[in-house]
PATILUM-83119 format. One record per residue: residue number from 1; x, y, z of N, C-alpha, C, O in turn. Coordinates in Angstrom, 2 decimals. Example, Ala and Ser with C-alpha at 12.3 -4.5 7.8 and 13.67 -1.06 7.14 Angstrom:
BEGIN
 seq  n_east n_north    n_up ca_east ca_north   ca_up  c_east c_north    c_up  o_east o_north    o_up
   1   13.19   -5.69    7.80   12.30    -4.50    7.80   13.20   -3.30    7.80   14.24   -3.32    8.46
   2   12.85   -2.25    7.08   13.67    -1.06    7.14   12.90    0.03    7.87   13.41    1.14    8.04
***
This chain:
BEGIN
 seq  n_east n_north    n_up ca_east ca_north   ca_up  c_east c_north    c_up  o_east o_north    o_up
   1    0.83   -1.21    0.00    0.00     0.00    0.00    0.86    1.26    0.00    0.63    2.22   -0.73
   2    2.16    1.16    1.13    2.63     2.28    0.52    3.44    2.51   -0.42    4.06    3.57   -0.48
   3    3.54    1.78   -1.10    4.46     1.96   -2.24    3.85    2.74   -3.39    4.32    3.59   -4.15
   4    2.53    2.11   -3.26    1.18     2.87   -4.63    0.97    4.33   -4.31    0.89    5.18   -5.20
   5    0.88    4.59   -3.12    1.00     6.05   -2.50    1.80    6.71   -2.82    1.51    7.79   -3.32
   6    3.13    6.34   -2.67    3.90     7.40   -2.67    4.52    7.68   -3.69    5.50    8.37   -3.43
   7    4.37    7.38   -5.08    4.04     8.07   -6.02    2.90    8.82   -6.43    2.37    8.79   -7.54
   8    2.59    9.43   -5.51    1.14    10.59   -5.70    1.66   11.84   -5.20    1.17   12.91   -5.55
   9    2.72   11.77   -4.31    3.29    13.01   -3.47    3.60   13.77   -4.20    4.15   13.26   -5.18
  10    3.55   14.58   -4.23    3.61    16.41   -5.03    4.75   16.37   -4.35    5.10   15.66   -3.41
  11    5.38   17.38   -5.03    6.69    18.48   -4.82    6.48   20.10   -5.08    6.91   20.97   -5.83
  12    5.23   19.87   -3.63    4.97    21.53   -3.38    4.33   22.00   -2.41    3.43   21.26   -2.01
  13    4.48   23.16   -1.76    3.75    23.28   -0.03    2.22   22.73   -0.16    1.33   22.77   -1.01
  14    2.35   22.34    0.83    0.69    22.12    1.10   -0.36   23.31    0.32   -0.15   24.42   -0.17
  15   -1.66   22.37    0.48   -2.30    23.85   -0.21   -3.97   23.57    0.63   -4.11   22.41    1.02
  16   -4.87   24.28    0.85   -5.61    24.55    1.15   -7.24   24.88    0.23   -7.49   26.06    0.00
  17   -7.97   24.10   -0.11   -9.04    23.55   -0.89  -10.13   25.15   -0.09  -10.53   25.22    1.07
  18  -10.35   26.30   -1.31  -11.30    27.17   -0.77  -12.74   26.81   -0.83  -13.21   26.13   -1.74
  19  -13.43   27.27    0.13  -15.19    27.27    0.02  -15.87   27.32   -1.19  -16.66   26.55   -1.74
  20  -15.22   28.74   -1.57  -15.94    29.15   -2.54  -15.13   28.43   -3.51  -14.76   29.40   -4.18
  21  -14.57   27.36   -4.09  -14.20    26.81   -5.18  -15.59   25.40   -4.64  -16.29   24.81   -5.46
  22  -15.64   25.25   -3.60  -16.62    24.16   -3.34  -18.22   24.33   -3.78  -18.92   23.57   -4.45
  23  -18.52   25.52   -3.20  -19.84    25.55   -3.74  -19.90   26.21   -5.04  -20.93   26.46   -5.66
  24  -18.73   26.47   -5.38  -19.27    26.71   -6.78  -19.48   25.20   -7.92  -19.41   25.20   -9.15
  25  -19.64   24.50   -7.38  -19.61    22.93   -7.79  -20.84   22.60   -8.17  -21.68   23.33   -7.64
  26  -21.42   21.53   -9.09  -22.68    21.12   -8.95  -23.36   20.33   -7.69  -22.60   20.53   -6.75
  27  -24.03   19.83   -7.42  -24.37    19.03   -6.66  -24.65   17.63   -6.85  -25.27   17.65   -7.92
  28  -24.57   16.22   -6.41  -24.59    15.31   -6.81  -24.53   14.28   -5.64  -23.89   14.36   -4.59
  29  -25.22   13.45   -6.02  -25.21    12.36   -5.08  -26.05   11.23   -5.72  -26.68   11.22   -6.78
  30  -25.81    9.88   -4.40  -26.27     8.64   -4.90  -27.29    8.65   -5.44  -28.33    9.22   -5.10
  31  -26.95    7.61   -6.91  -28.47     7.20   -7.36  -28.30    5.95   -7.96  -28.96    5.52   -8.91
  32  -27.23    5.28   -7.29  -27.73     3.91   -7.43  -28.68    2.92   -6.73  -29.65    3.49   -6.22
  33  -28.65    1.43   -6.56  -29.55     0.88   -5.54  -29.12    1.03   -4.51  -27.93    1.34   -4.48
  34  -29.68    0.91   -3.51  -29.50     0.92   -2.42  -30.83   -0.42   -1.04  -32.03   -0.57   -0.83
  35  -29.58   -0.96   -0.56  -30.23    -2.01   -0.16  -30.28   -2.02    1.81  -29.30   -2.18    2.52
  36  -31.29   -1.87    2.14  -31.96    -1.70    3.56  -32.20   -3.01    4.49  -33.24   -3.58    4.82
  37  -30.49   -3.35    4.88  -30.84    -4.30    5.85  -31.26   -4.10    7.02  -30.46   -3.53    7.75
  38  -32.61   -4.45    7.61  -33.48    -3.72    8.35  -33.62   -5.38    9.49  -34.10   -5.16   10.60
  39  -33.47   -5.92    9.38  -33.98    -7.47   10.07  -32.55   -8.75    9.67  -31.91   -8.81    8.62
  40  -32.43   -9.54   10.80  -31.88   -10.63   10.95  -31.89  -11.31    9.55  -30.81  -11.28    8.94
  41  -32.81  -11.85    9.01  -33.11   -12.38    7.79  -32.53  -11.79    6.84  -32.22  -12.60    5.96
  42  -32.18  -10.58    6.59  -31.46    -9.71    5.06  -30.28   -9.79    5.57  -29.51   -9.37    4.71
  43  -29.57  -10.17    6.71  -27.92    -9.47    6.75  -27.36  -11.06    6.25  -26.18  -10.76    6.12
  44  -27.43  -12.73    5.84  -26.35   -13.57    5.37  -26.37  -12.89    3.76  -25.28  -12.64    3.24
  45  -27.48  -12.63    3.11  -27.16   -12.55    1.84  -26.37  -11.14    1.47  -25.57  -10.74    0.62
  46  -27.01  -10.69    2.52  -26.09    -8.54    2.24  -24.79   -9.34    2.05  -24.18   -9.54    1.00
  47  -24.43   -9.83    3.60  -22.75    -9.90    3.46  -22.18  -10.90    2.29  -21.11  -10.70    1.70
  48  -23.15  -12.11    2.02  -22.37   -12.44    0.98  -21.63  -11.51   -0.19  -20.49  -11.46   -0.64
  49  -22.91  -10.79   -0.45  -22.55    -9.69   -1.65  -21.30   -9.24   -1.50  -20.38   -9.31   -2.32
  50  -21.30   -8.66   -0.16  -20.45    -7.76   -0.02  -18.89   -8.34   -0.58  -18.05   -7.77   -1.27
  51  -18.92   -9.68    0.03  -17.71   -10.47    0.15  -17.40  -10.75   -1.10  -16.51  -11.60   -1.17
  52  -17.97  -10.19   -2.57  -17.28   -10.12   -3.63  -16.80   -8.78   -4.24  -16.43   -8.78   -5.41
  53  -16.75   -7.28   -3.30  -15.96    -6.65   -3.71  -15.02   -6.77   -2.38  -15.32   -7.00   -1.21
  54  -13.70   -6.53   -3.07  -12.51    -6.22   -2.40  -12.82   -4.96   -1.41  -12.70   -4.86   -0.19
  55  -13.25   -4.04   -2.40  -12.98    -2.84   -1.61  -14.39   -1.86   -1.74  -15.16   -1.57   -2.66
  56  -14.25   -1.50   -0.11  -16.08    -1.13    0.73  -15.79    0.53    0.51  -14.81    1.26    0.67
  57  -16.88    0.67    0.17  -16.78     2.27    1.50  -17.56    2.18    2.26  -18.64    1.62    2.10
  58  -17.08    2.79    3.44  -17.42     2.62    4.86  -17.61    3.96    5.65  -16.86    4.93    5.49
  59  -18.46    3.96    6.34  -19.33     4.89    7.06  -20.10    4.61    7.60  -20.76    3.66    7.17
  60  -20.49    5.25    8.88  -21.51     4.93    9.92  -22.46    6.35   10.17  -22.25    7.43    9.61
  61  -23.51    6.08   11.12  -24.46     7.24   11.53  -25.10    6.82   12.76  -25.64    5.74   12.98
  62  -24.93    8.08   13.73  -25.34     7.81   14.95  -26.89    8.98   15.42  -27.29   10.10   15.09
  63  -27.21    8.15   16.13  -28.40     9.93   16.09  -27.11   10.69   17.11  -26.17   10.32   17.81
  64  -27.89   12.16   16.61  -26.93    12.94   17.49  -27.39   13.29   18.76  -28.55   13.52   19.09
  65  -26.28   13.30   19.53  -26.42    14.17   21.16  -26.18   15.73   21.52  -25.11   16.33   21.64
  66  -27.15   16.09   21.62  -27.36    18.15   21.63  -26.93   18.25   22.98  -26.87   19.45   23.25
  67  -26.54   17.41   24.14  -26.59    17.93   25.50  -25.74   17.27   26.19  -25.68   16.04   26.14
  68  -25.09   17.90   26.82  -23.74    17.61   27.60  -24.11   16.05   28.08  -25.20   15.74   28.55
  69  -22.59   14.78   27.83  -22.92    14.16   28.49  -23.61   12.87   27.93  -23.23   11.75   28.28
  70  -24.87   13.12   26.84  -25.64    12.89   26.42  -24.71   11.81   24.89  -23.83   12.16   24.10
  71  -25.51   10.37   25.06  -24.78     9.60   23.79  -25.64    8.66   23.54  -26.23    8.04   24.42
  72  -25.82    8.45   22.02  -26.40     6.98   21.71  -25.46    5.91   20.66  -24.67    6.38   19.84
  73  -25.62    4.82   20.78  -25.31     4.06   20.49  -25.12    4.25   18.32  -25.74    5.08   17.66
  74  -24.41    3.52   17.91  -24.24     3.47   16.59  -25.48    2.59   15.83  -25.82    1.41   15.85
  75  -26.03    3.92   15.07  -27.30     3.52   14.29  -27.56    2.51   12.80  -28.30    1.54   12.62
  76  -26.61    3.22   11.90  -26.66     2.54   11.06  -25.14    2.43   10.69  -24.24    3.09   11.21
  77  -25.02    1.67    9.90  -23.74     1.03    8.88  -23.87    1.04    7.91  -24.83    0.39    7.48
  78  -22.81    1.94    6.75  -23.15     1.69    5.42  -21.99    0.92    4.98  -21.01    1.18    5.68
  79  -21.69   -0.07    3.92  -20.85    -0.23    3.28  -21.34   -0.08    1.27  -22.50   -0.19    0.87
  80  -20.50    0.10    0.63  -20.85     0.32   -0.54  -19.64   -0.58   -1.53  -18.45   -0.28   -1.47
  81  -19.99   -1.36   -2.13  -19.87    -2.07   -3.55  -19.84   -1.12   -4.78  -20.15    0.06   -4.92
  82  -19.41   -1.94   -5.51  -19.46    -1.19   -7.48  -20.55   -1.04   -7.43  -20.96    0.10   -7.61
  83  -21.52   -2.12   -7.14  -22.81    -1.90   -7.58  -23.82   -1.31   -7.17  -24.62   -0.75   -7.93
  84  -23.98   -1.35   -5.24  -24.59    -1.19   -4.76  -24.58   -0.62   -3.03  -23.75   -1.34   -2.47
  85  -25.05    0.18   -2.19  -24.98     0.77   -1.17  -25.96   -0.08   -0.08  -27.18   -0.13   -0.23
  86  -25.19   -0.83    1.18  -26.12    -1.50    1.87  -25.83   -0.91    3.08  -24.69   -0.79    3.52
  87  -27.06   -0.45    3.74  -27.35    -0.23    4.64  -27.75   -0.62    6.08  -28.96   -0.55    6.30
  88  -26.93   -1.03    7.11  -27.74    -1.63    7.95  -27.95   -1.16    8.89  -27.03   -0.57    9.47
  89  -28.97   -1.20    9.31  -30.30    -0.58   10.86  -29.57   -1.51   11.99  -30.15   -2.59   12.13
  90  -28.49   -1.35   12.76  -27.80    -2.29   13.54  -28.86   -2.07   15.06  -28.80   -2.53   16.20
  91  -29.75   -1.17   14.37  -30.37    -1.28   15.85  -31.89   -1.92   16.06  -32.83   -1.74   16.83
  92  -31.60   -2.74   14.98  -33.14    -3.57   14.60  -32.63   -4.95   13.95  -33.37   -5.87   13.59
  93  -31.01   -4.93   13.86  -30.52    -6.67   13.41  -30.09   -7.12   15.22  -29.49   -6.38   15.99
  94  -30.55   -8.37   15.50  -29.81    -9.07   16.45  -28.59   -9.81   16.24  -27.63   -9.70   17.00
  95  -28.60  -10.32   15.55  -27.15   -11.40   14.78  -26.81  -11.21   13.63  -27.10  -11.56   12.49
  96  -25.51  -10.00   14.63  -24.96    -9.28   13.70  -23.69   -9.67   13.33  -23.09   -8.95   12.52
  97  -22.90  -11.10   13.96  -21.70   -11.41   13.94  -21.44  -11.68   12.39  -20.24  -11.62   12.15
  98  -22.11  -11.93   11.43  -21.73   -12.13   10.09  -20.94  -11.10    9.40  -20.05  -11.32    8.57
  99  -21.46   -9.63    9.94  -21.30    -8.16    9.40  -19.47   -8.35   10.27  -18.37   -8.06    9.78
 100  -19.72   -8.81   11.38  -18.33    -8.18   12.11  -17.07   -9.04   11.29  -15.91   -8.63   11.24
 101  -17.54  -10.31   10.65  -16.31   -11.12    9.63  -15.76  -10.19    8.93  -14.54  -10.09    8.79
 102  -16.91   -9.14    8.25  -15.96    -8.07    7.39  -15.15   -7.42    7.93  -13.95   -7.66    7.79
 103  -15.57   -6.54    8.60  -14.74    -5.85    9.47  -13.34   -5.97    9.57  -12.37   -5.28    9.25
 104  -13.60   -7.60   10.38  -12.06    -7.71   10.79  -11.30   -9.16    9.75  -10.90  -10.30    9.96
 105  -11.42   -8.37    8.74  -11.05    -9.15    7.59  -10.35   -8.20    6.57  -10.75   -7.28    5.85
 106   -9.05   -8.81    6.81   -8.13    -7.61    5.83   -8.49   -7.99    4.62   -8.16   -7.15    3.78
 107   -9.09   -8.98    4.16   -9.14    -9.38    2.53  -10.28   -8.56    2.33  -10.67   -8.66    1.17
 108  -10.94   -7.81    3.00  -12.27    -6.46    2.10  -11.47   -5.44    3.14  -11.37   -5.46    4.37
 109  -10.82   -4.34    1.90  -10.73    -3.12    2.44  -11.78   -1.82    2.62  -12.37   -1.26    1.70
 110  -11.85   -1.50    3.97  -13.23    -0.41    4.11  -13.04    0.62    4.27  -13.25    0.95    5.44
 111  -12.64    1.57    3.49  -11.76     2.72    3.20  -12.75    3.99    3.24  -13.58    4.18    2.35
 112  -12.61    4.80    4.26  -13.65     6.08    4.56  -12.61    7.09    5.32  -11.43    6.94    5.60
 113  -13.61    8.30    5.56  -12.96     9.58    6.10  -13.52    9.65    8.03  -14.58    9.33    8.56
 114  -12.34   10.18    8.54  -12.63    10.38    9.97  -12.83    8.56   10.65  -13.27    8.26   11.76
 115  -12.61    8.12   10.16  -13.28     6.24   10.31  -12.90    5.49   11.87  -13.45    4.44   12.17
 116  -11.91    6.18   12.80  -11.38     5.51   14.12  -12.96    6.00   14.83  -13.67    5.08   15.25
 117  -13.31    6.98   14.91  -14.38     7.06   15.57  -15.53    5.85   15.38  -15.95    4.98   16.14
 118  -15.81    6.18   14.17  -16.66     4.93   13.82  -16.09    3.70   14.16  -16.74    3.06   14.98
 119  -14.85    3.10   13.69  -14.57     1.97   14.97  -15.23    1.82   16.10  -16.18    1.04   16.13
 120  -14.89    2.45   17.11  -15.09     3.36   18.11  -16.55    2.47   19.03  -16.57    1.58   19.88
 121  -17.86    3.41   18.18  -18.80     3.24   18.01  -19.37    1.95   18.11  -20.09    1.54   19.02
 122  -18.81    1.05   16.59  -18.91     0.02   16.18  -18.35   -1.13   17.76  -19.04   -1.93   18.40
 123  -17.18   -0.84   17.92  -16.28    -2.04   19.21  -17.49   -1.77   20.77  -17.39   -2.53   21.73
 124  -18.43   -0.74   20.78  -19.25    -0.72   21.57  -20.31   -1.55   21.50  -20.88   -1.85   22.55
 125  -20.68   -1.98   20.46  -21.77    -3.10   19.99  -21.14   -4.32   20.46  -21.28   -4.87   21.55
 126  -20.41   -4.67   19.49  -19.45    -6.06   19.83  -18.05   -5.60   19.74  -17.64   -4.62   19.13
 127  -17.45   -6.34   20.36  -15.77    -6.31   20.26  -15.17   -7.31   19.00  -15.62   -8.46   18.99
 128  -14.38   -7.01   18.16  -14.01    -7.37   16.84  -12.36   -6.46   16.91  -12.21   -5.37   17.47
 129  -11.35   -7.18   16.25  -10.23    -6.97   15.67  -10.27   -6.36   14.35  -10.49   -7.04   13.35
 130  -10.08   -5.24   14.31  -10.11    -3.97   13.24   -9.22   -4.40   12.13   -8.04   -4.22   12.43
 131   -9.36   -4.81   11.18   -8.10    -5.06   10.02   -8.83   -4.54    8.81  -10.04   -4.41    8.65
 132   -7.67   -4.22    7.84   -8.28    -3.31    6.57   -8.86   -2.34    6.33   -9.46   -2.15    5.28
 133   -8.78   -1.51    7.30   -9.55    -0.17    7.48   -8.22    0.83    7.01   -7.05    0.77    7.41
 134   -8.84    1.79    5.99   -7.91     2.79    4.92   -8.75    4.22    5.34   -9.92    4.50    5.09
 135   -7.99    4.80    5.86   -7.95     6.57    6.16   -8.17    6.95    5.31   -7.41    6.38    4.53
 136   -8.93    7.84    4.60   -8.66     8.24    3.40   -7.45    9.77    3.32   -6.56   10.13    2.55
 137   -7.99   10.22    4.39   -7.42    11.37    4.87   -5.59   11.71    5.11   -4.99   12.78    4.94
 138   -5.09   10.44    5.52   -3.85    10.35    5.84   -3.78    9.69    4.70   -2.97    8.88    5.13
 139   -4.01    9.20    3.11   -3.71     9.17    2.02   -3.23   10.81    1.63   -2.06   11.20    1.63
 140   -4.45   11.68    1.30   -4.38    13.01    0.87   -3.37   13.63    1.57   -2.42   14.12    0.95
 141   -3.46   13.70    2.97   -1.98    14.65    3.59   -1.11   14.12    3.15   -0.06   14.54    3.64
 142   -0.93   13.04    2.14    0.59    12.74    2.01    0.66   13.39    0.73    1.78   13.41    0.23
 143   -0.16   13.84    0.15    0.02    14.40   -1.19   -0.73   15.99   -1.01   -1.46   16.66   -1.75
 144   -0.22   16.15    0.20   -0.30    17.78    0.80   -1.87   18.89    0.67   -2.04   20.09    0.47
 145   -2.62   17.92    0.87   -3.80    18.51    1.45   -4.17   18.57    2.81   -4.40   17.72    3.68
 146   -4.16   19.69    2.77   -4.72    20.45    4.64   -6.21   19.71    4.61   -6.47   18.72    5.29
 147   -6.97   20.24    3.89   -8.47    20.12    4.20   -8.85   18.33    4.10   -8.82   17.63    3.08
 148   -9.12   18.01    5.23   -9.57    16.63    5.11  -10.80   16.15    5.66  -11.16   15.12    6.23
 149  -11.29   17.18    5.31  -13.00    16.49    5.47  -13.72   16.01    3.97  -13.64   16.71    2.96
 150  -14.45   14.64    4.03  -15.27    14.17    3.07  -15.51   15.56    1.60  -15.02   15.75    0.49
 151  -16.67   16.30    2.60  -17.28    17.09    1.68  -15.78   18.28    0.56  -15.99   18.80   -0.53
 152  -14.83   18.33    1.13  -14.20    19.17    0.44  -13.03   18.14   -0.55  -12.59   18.42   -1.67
 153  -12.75   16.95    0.24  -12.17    15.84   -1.11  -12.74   15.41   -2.12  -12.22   15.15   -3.21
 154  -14.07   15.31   -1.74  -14.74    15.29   -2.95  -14.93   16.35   -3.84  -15.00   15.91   -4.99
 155  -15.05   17.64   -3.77  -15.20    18.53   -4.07  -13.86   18.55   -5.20  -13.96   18.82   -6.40
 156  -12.67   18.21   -4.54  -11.24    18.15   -4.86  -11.25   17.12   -5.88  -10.89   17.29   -7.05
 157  -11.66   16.09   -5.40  -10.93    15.09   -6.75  -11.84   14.12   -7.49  -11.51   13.06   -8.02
 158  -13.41   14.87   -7.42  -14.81    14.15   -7.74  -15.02   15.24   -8.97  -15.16   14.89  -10.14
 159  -15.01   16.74   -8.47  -15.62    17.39   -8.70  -17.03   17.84   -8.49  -17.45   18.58   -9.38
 160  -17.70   17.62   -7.69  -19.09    18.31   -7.10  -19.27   17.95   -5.72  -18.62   17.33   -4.87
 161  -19.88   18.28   -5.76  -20.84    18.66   -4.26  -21.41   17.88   -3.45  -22.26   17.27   -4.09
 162  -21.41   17.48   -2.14  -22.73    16.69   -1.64  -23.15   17.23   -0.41  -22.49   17.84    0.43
 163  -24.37   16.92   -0.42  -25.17    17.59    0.68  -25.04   16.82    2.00  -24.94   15.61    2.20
 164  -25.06   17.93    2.91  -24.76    17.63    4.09  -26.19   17.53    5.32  -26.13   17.38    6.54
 165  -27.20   17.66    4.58  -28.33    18.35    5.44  -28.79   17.35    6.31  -29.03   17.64    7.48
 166  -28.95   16.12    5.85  -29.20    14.97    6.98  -28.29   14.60    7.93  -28.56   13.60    8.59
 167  -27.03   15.31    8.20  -26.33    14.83    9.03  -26.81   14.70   10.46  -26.90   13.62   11.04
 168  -27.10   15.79   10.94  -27.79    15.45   12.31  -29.05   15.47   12.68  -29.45   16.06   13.68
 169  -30.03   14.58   11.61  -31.37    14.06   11.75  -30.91   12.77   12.63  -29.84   12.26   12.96
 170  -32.29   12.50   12.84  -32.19    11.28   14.05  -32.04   10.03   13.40  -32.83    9.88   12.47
 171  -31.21    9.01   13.63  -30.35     8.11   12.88  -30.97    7.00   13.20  -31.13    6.17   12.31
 172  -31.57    6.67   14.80  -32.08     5.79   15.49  -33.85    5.51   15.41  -34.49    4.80   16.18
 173  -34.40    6.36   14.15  -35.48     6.31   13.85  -35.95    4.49   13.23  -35.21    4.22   12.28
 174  -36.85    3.39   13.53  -37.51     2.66   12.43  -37.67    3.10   11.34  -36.67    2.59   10.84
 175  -38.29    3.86   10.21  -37.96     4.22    9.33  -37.14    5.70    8.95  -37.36    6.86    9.31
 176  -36.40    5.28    8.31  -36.04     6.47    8.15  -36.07    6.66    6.80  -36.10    5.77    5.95
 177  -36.05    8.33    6.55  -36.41     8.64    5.40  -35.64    8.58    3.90  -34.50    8.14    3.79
 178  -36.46    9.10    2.71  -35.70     9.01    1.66  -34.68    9.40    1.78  -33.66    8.81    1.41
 179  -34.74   10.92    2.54  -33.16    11.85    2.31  -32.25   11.52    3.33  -31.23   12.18    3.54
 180  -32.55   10.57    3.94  -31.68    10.30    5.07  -31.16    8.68    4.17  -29.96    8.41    4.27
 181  -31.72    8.05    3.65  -31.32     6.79    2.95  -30.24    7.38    2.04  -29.23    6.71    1.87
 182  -30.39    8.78    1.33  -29.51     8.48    0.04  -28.20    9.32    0.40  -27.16    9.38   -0.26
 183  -28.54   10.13    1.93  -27.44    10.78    2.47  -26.23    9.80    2.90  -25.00    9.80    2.86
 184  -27.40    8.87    3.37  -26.08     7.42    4.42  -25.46    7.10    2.49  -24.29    7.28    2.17
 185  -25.96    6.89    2.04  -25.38     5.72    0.36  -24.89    6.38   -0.05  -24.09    5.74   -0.74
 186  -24.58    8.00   -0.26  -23.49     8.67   -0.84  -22.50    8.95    0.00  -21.63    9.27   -0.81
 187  -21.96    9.08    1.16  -21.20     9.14    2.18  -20.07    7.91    1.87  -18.86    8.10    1.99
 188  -20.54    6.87    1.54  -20.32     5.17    1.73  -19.93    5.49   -0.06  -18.98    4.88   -0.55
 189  -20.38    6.04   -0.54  -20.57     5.59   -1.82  -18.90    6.00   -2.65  -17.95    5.39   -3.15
 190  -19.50    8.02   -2.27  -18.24     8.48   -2.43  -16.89    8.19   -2.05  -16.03    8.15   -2.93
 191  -16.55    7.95   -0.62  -15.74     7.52    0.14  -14.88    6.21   -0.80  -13.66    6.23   -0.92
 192  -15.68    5.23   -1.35  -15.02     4.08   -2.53  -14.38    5.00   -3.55  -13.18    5.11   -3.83
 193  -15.48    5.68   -4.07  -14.50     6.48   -5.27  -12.99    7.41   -4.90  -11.87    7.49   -5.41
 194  -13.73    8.04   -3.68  -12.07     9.10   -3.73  -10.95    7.56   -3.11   -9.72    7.64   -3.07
 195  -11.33    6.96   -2.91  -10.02     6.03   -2.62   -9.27    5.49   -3.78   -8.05    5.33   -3.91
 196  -10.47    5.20   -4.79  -10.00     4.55   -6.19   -9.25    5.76   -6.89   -8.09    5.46   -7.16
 197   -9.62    7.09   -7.28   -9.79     7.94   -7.85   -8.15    8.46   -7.18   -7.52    9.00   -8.09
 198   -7.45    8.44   -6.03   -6.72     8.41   -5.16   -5.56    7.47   -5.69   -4.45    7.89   -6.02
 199   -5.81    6.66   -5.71   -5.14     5.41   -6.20   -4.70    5.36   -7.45   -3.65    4.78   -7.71
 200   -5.41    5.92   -8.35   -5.59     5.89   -9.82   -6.16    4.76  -10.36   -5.69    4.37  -11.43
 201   -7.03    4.19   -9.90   -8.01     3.00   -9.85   -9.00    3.64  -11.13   -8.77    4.76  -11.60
 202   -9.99    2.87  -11.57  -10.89     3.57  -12.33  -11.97    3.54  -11.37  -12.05    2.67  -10.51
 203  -12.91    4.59  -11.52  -13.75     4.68  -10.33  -15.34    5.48  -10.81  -16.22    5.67   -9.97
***
């Protein structure tokens, strides 16, 4: 892995990704399928799927806490495929140990932004051995980008935009909504591409 990296490193100061080059962007997000593991019964075949791409994007969603002190548990899980964005409601699957094989399975890499937290989160449910998990972030600082949040790498090496507005809707809802479904599947979605796109993968 680092060998593929470090031919990406520039030979020039860091640089700093502006706002206004961001929103001047289109906007864009998931519109592929997207699949809602919601119950015990949908998570052997999700993970089979899963277990034929190599490489996930990975992202989680928690409802948020407004008040000192105040925490809930990790709501959903996205991982994303070539083909497809699966979603799981970890707070409506009971037997969830199938999902945790990925995890801690270096042979599927689950490559996202900010991602130790989500660990984090995740080792609070069950305890699992973390393997194959790719920063995306400590990729880019090596090729001298300051700004390492999701929304502005993409911005950087996608070219457009994604919306941020469902971020702190309530995560721990039974259903949750359209814009909250296609917010979790582009998060997960993008996150695969800037890794490939990163890589010089086709993406």
């Amino acid at each position: 892995m680092g060998k593929r990296i470090t031919q990406f490193i520039v030979d020039q100061e860091p640089y700093r990704i502006e706002k206004e080059h961001i929103n001047s962007l289109p906007m864009q997000g998931y519109e592929g399928e997207i699949v809602l593991v919601d119950e015990d019964a949908k998570v052997p075949s999700a993970v089979e799927a899963l277990k034929k791409d190599p490489i996930l994007g990975f992202d989680t969603e928690t409802r948020p806490a407004f008040k000192k002190g105040q925490s809930y548990p990790v709501a959903l899980l996205q991982l994303a495929t070539a083909e497809k964005v699966y979603l799981f409601q970890l707070l409506k699957i009971n037997h969830i140990e199938p999902i945790w094989e990925i995890l801690a399975n270096p042979d599927y890499l689950k490559v996202g932004i900010a991602i130790q937290d989500d660990i984090i989160k995740l080792k609070d449910r069950i305890h699992f051995q973390q393997k194959g998990f790719i920063e995306i972030a400590d990729l880019t600082r090596k090729i001298g980008i300051l700004n390492t949040g999701l929304r502005t790498l993409v911005a950087h090496f996608l070219g457009f935009r994604i919306s941020k507005k469902a971020q702190v809707s309530n995560w721990a809802k039974d259903e949750l909504s359209e814009s909250q479904l296609k917010y979790a599947a582009t998060d997960a979605w993008v996150s695969r591409k800037l890794y490939l796109k990163i890589n010089k993968k086709d993406c």
